[in-house]
C-alpha positions in Angstrom: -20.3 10.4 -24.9 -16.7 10.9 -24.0 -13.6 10.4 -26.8 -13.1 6.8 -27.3 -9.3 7.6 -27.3 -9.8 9.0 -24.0 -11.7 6.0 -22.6 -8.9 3.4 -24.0 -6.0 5.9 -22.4 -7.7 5.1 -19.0 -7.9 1.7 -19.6 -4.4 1.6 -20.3 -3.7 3.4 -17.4 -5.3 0.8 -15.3 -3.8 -2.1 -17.1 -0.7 -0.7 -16.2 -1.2 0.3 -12.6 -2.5 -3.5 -12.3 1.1 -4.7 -14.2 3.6 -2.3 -11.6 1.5 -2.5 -8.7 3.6 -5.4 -6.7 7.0 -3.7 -8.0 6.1 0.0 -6.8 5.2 -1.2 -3.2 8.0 -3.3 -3.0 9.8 -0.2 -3.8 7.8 2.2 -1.8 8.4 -0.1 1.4 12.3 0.3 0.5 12.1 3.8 0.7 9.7 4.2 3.9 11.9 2.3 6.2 13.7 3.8 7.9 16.4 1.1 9.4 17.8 1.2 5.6 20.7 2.9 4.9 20.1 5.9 3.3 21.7 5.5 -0.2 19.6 1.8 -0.9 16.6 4.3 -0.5 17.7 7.1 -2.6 18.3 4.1 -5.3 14.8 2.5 -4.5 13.5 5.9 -5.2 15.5 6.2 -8.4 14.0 2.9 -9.6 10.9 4.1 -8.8 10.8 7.4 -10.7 12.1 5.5 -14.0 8.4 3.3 -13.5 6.2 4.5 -16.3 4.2 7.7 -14.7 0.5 6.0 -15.7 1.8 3.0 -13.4 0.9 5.4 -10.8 -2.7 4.8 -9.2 -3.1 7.9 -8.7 -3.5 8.6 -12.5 -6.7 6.7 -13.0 -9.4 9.1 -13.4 -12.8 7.7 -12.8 -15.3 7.5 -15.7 -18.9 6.3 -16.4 -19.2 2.6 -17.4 -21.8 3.4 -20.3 -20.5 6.7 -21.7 -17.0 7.7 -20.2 -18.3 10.9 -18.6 -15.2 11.8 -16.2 -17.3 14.6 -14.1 -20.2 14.1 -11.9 -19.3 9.7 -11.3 -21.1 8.0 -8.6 -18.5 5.7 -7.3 -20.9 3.2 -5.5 -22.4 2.7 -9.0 -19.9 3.4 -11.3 -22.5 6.0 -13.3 -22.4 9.4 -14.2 -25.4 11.7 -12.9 -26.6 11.6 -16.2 -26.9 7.9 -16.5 -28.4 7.3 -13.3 -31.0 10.0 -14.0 -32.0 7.9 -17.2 -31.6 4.7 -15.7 -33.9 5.4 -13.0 -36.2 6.8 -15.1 -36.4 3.9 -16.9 -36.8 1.9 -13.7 -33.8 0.0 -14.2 -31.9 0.6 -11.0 -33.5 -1.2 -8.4 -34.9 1.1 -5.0 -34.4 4.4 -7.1 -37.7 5.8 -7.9 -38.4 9.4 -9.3 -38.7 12.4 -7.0 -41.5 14.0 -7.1 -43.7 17.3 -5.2 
């Protein structure tokens, strides 16, 4: 089981990439054209470096949904290998049976 504290950072992390999203591509769409003059970009890029660095999406680290594992995350369902081993096991996830030879 992963640090609670940890967990809550990330989902702070993603409540704030959720909140700056529309204001950091208007931004980054400032910046990328280049039909702008050059000092409206350099300000749009100013702007966006005073953002709060976890309203980057790039900062979201994946974790499990049941115990907040960071490593080893199946993004398809969300699990860590460990969960998916015991759910399976268990029967739980549907199609996934136990290998065995």
């Amino acid at each position: 089981m992963a640090k609670k504290s940890m967990v809550n950072r990330e989902v702070k992390r993603a409540k704030l990439v959720k909140q700056y999203a529309a204001r950091r591509a208007a931004l980054k769409e400032i910046i990328n054209d280049q039909s702008k003059p050059m000092e409206e970009r350099f300000k749009a890029s100013m702007k966006l470096a005073k953002l709060p660095r976890n309203s980057s999406a790039t900062r979201i680290h994946n974790r499990c949904q049941l115990t907040g594992r960071p490593h080893a995350y199946y993004r398809k369902l969300k699990l860590s290998r460990i969960m998916l081993r015991d759910l399976a096991s268990m029967g739980q996830i549907p199609g996934m049976v136990k290998s065995s030879w």
